[in-house]
C-alpha positions as a printed NumPy array, in Angstrom:
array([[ -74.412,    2.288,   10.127],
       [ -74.095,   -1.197,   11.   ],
       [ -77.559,   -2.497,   10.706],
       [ -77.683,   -0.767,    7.01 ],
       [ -74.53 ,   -2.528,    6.033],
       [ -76.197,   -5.99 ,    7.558],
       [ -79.344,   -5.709,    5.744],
       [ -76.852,   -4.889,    2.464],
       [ -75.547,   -7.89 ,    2.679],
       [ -78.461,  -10.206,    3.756],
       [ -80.636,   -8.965,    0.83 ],
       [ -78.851,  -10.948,   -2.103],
       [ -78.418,  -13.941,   -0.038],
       [ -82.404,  -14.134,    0.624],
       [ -83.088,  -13.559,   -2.695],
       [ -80.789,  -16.402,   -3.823],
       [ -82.141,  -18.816,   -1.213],
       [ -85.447,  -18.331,   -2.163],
       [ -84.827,  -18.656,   -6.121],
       [ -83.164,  -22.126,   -5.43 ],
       [ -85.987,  -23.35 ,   -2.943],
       [ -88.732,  -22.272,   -5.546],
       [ -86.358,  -24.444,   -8.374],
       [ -86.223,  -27.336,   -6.525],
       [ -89.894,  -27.589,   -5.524],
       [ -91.088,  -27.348,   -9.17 ],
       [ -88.678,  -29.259,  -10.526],
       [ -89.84 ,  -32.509,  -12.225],
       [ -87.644,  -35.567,  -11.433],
       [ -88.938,  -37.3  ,  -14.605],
       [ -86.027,  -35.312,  -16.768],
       [ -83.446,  -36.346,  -14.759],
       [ -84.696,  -39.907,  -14.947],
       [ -85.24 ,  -39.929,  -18.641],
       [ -81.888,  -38.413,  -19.202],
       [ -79.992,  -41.019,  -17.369],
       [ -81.91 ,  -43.688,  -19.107],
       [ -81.407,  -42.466,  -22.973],
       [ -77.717,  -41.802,  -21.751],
       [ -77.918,  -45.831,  -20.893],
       [ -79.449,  -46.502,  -24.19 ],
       [ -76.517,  -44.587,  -26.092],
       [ -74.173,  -46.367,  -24.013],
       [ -75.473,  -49.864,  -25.22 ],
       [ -76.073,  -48.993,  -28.239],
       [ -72.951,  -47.677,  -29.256],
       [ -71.493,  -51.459,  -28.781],
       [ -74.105,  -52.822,  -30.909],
       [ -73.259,  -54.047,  -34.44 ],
       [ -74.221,  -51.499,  -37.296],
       [ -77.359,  -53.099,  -39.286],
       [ -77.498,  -54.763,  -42.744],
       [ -77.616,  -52.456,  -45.79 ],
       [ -79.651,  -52.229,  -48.759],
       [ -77.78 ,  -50.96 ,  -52.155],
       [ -79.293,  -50.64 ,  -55.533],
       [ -77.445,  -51.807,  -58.73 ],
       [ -76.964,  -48.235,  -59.581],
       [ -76.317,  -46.985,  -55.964],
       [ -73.535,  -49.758,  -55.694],
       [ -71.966,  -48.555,  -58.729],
       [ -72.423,  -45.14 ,  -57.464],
       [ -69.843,  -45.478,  -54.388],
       [ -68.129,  -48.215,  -56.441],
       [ -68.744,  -51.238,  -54.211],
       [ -67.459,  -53.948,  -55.803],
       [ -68.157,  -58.067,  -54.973],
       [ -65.38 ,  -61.146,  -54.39 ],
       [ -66.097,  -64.748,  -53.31 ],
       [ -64.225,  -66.07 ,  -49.649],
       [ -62.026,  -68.346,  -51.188],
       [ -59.988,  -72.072,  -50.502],
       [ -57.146,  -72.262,  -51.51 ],
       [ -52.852,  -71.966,  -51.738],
       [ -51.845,  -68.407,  -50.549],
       [ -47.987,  -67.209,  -50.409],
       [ -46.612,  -65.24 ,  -47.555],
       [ -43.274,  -62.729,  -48.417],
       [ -41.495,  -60.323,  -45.832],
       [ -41.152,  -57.346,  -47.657],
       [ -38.736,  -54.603,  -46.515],
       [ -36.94 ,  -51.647,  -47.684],
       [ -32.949,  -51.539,  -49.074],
       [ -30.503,  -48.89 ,  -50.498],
       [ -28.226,  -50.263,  -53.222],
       [ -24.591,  -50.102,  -52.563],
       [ -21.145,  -50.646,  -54.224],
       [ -19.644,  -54.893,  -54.517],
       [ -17.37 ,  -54.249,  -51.803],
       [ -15.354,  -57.232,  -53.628],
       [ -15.223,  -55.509,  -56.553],
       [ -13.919,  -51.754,  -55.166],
       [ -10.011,  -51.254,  -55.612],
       [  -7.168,  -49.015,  -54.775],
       [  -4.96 ,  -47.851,  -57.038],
       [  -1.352,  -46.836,  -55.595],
       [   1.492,  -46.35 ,  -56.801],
       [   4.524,  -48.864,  -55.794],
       [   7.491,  -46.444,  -56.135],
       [   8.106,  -42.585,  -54.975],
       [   8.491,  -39.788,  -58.111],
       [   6.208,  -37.177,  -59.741],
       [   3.052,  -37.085,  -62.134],
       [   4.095,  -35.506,  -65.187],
       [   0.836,  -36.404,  -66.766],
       [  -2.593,  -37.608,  -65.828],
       [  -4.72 ,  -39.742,  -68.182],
       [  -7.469,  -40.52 ,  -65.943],
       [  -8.107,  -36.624,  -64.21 ],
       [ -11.675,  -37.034,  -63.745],
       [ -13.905,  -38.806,  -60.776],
       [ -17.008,  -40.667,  -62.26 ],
       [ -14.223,  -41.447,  -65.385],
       [ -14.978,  -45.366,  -67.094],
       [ -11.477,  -46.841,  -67.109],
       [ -10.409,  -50.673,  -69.122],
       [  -8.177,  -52.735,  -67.403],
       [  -4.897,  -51.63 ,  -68.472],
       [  -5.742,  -48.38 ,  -69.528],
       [  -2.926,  -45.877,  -68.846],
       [  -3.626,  -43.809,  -65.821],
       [  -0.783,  -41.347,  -65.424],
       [   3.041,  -40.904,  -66.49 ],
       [   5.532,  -40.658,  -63.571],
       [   9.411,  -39.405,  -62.933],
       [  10.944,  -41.728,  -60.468],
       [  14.485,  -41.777,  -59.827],
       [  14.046,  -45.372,  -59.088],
       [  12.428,  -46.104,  -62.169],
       [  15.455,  -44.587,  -64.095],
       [  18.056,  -46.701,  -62.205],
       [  16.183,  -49.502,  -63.044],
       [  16.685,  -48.605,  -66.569],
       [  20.133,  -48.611,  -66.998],
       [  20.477,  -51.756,  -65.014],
       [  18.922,  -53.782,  -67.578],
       [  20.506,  -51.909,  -70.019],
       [  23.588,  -52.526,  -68.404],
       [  22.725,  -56.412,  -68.349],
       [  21.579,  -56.49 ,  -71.49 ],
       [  25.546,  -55.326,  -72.21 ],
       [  27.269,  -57.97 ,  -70.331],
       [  25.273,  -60.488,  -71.7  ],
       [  26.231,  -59.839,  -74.761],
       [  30.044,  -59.19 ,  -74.317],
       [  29.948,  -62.858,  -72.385],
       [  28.234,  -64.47 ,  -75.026],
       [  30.85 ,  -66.836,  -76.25 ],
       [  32.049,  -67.626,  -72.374],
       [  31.617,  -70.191,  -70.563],
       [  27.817,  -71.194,  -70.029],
       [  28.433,  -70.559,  -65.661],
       [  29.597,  -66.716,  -67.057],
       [  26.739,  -66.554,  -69.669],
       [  24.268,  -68.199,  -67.005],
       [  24.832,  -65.81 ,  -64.764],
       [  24.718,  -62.755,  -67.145],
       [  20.481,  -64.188,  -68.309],
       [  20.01 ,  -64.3  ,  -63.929],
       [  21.08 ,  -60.414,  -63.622],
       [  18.897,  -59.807,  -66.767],
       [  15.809,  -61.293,  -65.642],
       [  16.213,  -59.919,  -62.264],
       [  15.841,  -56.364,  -63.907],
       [  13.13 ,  -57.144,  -65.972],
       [  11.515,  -58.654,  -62.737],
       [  12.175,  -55.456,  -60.967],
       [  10.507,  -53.164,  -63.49 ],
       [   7.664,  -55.936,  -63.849],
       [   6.923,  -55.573,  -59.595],
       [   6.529,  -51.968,  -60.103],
       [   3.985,  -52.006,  -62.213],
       [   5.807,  -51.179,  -65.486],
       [   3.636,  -52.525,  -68.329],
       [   6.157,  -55.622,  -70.151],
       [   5.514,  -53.412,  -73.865],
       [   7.338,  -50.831,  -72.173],
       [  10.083,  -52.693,  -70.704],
       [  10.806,  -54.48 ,  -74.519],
       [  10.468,  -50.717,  -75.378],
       [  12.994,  -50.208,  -73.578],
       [  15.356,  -53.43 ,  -74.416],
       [  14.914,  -52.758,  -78.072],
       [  15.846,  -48.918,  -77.923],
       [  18.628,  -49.114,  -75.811],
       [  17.353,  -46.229,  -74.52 ],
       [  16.681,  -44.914,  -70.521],
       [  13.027,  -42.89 ,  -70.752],
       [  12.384,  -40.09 ,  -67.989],
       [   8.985,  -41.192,  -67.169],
       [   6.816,  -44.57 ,  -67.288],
       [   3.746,  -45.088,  -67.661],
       [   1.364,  -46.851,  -64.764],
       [  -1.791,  -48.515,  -65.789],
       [  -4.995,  -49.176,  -64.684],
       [  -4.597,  -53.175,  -62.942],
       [  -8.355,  -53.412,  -63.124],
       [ -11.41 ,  -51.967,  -64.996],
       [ -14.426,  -49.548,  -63.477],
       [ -15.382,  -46.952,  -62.946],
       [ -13.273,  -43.919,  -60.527],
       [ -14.719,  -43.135,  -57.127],
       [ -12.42 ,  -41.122,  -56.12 ],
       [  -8.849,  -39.502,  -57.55 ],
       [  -6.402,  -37.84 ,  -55.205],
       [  -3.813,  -36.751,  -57.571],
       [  -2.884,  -33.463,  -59.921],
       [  -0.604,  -33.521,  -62.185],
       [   3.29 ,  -32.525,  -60.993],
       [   2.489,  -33.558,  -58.009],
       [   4.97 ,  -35.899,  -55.801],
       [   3.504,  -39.056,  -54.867],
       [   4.885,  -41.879,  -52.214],
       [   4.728,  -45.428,  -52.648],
       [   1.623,  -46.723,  -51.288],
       [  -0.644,  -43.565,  -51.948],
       [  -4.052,  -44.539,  -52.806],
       [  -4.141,  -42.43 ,  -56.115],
       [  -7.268,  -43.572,  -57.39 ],
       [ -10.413,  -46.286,  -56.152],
       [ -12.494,  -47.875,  -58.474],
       [ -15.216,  -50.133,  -58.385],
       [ -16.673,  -52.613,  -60.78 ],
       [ -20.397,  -52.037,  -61.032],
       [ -21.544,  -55.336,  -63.16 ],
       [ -22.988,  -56.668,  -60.039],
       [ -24.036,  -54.619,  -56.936],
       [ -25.299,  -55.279,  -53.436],
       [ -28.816,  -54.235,  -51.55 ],
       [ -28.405,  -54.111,  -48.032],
       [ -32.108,  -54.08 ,  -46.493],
       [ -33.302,  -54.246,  -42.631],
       [ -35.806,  -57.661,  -41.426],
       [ -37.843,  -58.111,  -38.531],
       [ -36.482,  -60.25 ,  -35.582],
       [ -40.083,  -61.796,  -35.875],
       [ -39.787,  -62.274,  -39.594],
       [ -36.051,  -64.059,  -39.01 ],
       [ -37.638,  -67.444,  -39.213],
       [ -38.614,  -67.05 ,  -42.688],
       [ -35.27 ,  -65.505,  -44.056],
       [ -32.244,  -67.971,  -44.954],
       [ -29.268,  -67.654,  -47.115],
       [ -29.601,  -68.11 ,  -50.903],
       [ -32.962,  -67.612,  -50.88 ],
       [ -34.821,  -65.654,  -54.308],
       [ -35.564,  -61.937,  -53.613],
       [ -37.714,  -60.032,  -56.371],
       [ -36.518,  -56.221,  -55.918],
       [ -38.687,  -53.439,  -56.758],
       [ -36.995,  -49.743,  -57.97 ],
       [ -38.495,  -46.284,  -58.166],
       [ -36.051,  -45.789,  -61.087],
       [ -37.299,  -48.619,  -63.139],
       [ -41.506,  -47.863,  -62.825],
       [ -43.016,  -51.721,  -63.684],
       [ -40.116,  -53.841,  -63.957],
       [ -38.764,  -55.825,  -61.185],
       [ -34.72 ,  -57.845,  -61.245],
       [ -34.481,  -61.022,  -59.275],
       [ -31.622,  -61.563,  -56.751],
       [ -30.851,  -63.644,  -54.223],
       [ -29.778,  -63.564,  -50.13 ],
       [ -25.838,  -64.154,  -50.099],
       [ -25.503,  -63.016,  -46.543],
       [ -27.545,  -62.345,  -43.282],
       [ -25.75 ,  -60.578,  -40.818],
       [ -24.826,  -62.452,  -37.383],
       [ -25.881,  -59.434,  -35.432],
       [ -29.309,  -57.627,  -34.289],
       [ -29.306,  -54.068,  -33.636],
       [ -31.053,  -53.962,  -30.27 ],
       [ -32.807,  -50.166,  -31.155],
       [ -34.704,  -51.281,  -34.367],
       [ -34.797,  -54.409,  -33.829],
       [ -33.84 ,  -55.659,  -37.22 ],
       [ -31.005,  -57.934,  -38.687],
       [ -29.472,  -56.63 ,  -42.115],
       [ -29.647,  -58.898,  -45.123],
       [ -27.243,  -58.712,  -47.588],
       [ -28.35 ,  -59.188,  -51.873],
       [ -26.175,  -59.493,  -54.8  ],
       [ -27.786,  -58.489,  -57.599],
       [ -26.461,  -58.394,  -61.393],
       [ -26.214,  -54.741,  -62.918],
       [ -24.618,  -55.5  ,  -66.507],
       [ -26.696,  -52.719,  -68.02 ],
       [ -25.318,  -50.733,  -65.164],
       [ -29.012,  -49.037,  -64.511],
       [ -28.457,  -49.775,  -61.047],
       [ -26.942,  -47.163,  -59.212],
       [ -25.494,  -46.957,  -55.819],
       [ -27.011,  -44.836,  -53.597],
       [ -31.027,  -45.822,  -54.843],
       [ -33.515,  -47.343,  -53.119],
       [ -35.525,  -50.566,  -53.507],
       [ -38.488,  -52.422,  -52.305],
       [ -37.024,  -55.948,  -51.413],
       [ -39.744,  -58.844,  -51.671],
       [ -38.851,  -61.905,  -50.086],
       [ -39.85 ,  -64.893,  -51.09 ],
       [ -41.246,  -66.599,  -47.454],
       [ -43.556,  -69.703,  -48.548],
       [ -46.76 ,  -70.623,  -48.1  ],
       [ -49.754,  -72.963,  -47.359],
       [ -52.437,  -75.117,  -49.722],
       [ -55.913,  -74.61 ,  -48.198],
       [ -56.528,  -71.115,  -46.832],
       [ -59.533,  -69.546,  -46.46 ],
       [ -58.924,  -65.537,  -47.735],
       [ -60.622,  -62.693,  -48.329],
       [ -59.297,  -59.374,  -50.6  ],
       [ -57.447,  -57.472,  -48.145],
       [ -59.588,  -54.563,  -49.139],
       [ -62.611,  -56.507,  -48.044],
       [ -61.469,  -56.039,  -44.025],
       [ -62.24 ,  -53.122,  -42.383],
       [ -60.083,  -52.971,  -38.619],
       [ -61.852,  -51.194,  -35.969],
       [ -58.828,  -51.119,  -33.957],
       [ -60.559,  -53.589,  -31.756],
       [ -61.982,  -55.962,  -34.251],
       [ -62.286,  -56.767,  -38.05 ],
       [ -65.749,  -56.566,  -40.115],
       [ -66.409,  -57.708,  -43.536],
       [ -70.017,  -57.268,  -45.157],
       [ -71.291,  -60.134,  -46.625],
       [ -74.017,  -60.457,  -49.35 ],
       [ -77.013,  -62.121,  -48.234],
       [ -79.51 ,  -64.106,  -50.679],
       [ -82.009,  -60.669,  -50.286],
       [ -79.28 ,  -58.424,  -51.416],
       [ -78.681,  -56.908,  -47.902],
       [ -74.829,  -56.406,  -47.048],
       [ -74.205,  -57.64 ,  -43.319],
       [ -71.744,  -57.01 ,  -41.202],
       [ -70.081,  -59.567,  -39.46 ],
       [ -67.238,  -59.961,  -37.222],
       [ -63.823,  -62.178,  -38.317],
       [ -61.057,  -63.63 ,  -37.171],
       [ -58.054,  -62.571,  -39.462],
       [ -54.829,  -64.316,  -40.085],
       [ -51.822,  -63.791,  -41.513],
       [ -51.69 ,  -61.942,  -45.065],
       [ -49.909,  -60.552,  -47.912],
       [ -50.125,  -57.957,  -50.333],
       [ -53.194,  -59.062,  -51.893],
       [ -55.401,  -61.317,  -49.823],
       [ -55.755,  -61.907,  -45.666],
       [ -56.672,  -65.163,  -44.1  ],
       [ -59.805,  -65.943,  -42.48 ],
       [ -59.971,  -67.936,  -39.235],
       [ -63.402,  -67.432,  -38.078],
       [ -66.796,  -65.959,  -39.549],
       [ -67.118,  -66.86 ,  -43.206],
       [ -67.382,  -69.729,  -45.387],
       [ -65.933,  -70.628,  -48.348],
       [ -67.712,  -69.618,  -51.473],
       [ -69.593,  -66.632,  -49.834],
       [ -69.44 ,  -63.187,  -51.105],
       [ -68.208,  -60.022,  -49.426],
       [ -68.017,  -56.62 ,  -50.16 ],
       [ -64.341,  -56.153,  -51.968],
       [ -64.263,  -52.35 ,  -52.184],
       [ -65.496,  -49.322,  -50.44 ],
       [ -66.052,  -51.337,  -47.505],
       [ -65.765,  -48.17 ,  -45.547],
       [ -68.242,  -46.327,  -46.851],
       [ -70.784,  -49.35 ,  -46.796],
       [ -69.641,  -49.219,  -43.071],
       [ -70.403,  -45.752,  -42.69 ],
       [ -74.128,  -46.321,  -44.343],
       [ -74.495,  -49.652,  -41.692],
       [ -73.497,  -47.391,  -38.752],
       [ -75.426,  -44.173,  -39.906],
       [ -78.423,  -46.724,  -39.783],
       [ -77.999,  -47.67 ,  -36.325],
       [ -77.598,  -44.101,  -35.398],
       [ -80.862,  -42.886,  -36.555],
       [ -82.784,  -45.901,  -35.042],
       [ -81.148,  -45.046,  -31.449],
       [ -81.793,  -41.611,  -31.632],
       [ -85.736,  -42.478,  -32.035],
       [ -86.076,  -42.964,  -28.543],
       [ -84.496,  -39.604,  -27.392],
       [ -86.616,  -36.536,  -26.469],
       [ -87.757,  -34.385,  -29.271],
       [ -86.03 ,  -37.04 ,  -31.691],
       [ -89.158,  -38.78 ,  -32.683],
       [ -88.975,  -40.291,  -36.411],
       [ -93.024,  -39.964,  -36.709],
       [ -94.552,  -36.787,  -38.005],
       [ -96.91 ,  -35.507,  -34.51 ],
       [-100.349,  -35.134,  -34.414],
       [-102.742,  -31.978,  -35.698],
       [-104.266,  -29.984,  -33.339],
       [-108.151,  -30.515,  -33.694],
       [-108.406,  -27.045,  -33.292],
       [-105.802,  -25.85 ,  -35.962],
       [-106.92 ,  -23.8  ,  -39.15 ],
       [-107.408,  -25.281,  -42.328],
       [-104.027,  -24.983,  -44.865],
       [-105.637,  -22.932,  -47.337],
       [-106.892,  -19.909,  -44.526],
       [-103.312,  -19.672,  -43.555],
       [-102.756,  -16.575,  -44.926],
       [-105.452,  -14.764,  -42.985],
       [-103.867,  -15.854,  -39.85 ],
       [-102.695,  -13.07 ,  -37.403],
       [ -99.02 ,  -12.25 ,  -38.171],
       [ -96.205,  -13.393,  -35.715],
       [ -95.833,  -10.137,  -33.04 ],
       [ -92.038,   -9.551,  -33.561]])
């Protein structure tokens, strides 16, 4: 039982030995050679530069590849960064009352209401109001029963009279309703409170009959003929952001038009997470299209130089590891060719190294002339590998003619 259960398990392992001794003695070193050499070849290769490209008129047009000089000359830098438009914190009031009683009637009852600088806003019962009343009225009296005394009796009669017109006047009582009230003769139950400024309501926290205190913000309003944009900088763009400085702002809202501004505050802080320092823009909003709450595209104005060398920024292709333009040669062929960029704006980037002025470079589809320049040098590495020969083999001297094909044996399936 034991020498069948050896020879069991010896069998496979002989035949496994033997398989791998016959593979390695007809094996032919050459593959692994010539696969460790192509694999080389890639390798270099795939560093190399892709080659110059031919494009017809019509196959240029095709792709639309379009054509721009390198130029010298002025070119403007701006930071550009993103703001939300927010209320004139200046111009944002509170509206309170400056004596206890109850609203017996609102005016104003609605938030998003347009209200005129003394507009009426509500009508109010105050006790205090009313005593207020009838000491004028009681003034009034004694000034007029000491008329013909002596001027110290009559003097002091005009002081208590004008001390209860004053204290009306502190409380906010409008002065028509006060000579209302000196013509008549007559105490009135409620007063009316106006608005001491003009806006529009951002808030109301009052119903009518309800009982207010003295000091209650009932209403706050804001002025919107001139709002602010608060946006974020760069700590490295700081150097090119001052105080008064002209900002064109850009708005979703208003498609092709742009409103100049200018910097009226940059904030003495940094906020270590982002990195940025807020800027602060006061912008005028008299058509009142503006509206807190929207954003906008802030373009700083940040200066410039006189003699740059640029390119269209559309004419750079990044790699990630370096920038390419193609440029046109006398023959027509687009070649690639490694720059040296600069700084650059919106439109146009600056060219250290690798052109000349008055060259021309491709300005559009760049990336797929790229793709054509690297699909180029593809194909010509790919002529060395195994079985990837570009030239059509030889015939067979042996092979049948092409027209006694069809008596040729079929293929055994």
């Amino acid at each position: 039982m034991k020498i069948r259960m050896l020879r069991f398990v010896a069998y496979p392992v002989v035949l496994v030995a033997a398989i791998g001794g016959v593979y390695l003695a007809t094996r032919d070193g050459s593959a692994a050679t010539s696969v460790t050499t192509h694999d080389h070849q890639a390798t270099v290769s795939s560093g190399e530069a892709g080659r110059p490209v031919t494009l017809t008129a019509a196959d240029a047009r095709r792709i639309g590849v379009t054509f721009a000089p390198v130029t010298l000359g002025p070119m403007t830098r701006e930071v550009r960064t993103v703001g939300q438009i927010t209320f004139d914190e200046t111009r944002v009031h509170a509206i309170a009352p400056k004596v206890d009683g109850w609203v017996e009637r609102l005016y104003v009852n609605s938030t998003g209401q347009p209200v005129a600088r003394g507009q009426p806003l509500l009508a109010i019962y105050s006790p205090m109001l009313v005593t207020a009343q009838e000491e004028l009225l009681l003034a009034h009296r004694l000034q007029s029963e000491v008329a013909g005394a002596e001027s110290a009796t009559t003097q002091r009669a005009a002081q208590l009279v004008a001390s209860a017109r004053r204290r009306l006047d502190y409380w906010d009582i409008p002065e028509s309703e006060i000579a209302e009230i000196e013509r008549s003769g007559v105490v009135h139950k409620t007063l009316t409170l106006r608005a001491p400024v003009g806006g529009y309501v951002l808030e109301k926290n009052v119903l009518a009959g309800q009982k207010i205190m003295a000091g209650d913000a009932l209403y706050r309003v804001a002025d919107l003929s001139a709002v602010w944009i608060e946006g974020e900088v760069f700590e490295q763009d700081l150097a090119n952001v001052r105080q008064g400085q002209t900002v064109r702002v850009e708005l979703q809202a208003l498609p092709g038009q742009s409103r100049t501004g200018r910097i009226a505050y940059v904030y003495p802080t940094l906020n270590p997470e982002t990195r940025t320092v807020r800027v602060r823009v006061v912008l005028p909003n008299h058509d009142l299209r503006l509206k807190p709450g929207m954003f906008a595209t802030l373009r700083i104005a940040a200066g410039g130089r006189d003699a740059v060398l640029t390119v269209p920024r559309s004419a750079v292709l990044s790699t990630g590891e370096r920038s390419i333009v193609f440029v046109r040669g006398q023959n027509g062929q687009l070649a690639p060719r490694e720059v040296s960029v600069g700084e650059s704006n919106d439109e146009r980037v600056e060219i250290l190294r690798g052109v000349r002025a008055r060259e021309t470079v491709v300005a559009s589809a760049t990336f797929l002339v790229d793709a054509e320049s690297n699909l180029g040098t593809a194909l010509g590495g790919m002529g060395d590998m195994p079985g990837m020969e570009l030239t059509t083999p030889p015939k067979p001297l042996d092979a049948p003619a092409a027209n006694h094909s069809a008596h040729a044996a079929p293929a055994r399936p």
